[in-house]
C-alpha positions in Angstrom: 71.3 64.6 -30.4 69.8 61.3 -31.1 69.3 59.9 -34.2 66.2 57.7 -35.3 65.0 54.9 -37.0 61.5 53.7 -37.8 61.1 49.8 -37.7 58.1 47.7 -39.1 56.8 44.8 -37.2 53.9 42.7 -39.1 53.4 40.7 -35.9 54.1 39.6 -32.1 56.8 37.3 -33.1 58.6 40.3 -35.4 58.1 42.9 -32.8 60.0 40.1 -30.3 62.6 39.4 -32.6 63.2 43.3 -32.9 63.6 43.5 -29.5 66.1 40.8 -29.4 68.4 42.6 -31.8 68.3 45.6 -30.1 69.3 43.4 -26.5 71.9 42.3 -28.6 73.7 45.8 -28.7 72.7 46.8 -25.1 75.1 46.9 -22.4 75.0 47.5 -18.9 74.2 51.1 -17.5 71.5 51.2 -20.9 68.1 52.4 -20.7 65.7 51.8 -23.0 62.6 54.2 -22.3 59.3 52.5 -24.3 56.3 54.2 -25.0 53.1 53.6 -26.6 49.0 53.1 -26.2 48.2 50.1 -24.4 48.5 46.8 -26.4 51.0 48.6 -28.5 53.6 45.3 -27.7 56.0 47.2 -25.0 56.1 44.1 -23.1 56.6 41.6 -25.9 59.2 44.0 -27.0 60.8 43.5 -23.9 60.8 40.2 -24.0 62.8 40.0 -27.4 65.2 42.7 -25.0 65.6 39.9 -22.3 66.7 37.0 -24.9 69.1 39.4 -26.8 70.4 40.2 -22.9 70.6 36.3 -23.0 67.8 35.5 -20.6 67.1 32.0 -20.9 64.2 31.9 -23.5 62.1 29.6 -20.8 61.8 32.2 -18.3 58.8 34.1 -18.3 59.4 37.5 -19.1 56.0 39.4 -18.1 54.3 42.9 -17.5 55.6 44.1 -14.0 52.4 46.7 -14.1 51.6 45.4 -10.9 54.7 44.3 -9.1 56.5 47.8 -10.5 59.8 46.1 -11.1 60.6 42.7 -12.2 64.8 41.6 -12.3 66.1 39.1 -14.7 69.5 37.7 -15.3 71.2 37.2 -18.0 74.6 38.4 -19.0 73.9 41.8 -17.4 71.3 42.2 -15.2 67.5 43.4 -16.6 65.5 45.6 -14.9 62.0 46.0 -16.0 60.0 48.5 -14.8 56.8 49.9 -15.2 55.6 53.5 -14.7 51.7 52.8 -15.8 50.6 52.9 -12.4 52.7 55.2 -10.8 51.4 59.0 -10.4 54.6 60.6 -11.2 58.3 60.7 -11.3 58.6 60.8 -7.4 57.2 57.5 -7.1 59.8 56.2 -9.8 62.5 57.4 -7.7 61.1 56.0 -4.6 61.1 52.8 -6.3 65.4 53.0 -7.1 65.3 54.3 -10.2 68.2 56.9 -9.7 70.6 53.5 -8.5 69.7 51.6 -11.4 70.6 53.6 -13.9 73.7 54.5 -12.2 74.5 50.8 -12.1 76.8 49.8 -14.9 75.8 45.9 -14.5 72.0 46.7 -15.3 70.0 47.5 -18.2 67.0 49.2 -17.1 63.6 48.4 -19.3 61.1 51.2 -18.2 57.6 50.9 -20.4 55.1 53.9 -19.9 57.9 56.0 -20.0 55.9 59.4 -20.7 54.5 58.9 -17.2 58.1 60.1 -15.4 59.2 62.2 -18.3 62.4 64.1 -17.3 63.7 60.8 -15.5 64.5 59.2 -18.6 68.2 60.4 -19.1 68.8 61.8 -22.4 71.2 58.9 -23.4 68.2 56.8 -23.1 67.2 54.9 -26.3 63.9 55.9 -26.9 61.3 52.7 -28.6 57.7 54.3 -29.4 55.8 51.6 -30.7 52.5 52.3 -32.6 49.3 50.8 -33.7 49.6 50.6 -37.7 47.0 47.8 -38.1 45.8 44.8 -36.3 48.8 43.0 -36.0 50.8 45.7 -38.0 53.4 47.8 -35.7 55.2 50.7 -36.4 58.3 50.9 -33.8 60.2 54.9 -33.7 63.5 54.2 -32.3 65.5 57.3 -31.3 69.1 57.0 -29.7 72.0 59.3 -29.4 74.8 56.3 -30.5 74.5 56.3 -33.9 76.7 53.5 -34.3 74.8 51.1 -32.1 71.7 52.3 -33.9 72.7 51.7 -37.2 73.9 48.0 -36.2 70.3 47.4 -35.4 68.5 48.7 -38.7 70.8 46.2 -40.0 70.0 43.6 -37.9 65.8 44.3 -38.5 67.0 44.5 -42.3 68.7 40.7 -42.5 66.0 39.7 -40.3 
């Protein structure tokens, strides 16, 4: 059963830095599944996942809509994928997803997650980010370890 939490971001910069604390937590063999309408800040999101995964902060971290998958490294591996394009799940397992997400060193980033549906394990932690304003964002996180999601309201609360 996963539990949730609803985060508020009041810019790019927040909804980055929210993404960092939750890299903070993740280890390898993680998913994080993101949804949300386009421009909703999946990919900055991400980006705040890759310096919490210790990426260095001055490599580019960008939308892998048209490459599919883009690899980073950091103190695990990142693996960032993205399913906008793709027409359904077979294509995402075409692409590896099956191996990385069976690979303990790698934490696998998949935005447009809703595309692939029952892919996305269930131990997934699940980031649906929402227009809620201009800038405004409001980000859903859902993920069945409690503990780990409770160390990140805390870290969006003390930052």
């Amino acid at each position: 059963m996963s539990r949730a939490a609803v985060l508020e971001s009041d810019g790019e910069a927040r909804t980055q830095a929210l993404g960092a604390a939750l890299g903070a937590l993740l280890r390898g063999g993680d998913v994080v599944a993101l949804f949300g309408p386009l421009g909703s800040g999946k990919t900055r999101f991400v980006q705040g996942l890759a310096l919490g995964l210790g990426v260095p902060a001055d490599e580019a971290v960008v939308s892998p809509t048209f490459v599919l998958v883009r690899e980073y490294v950091g103190r695990v591996r990142l693996c960032h994928l993205d399913a906008y394009r793709l027409t359904g799940p077979a294509e995402l397992h075409d692409l590896g997803f099956g191996e990385l997400i069976g690979d303990g060193s790698t934490v696998v980033a998949l935005e447009w997650a809703d595309r692939v549906g029952g892919l996305v394990p269930a131990s997934a932690c699940r980031v649906e980010l929402a227009h809620a304003g201009e800038q405004r964002r409001r980000i859903a996180v859902r993920w069945p370890d409690a503990a780990r999601l409770a160390q990140l309201v805390e870290a969006a609360s003390a930052g």
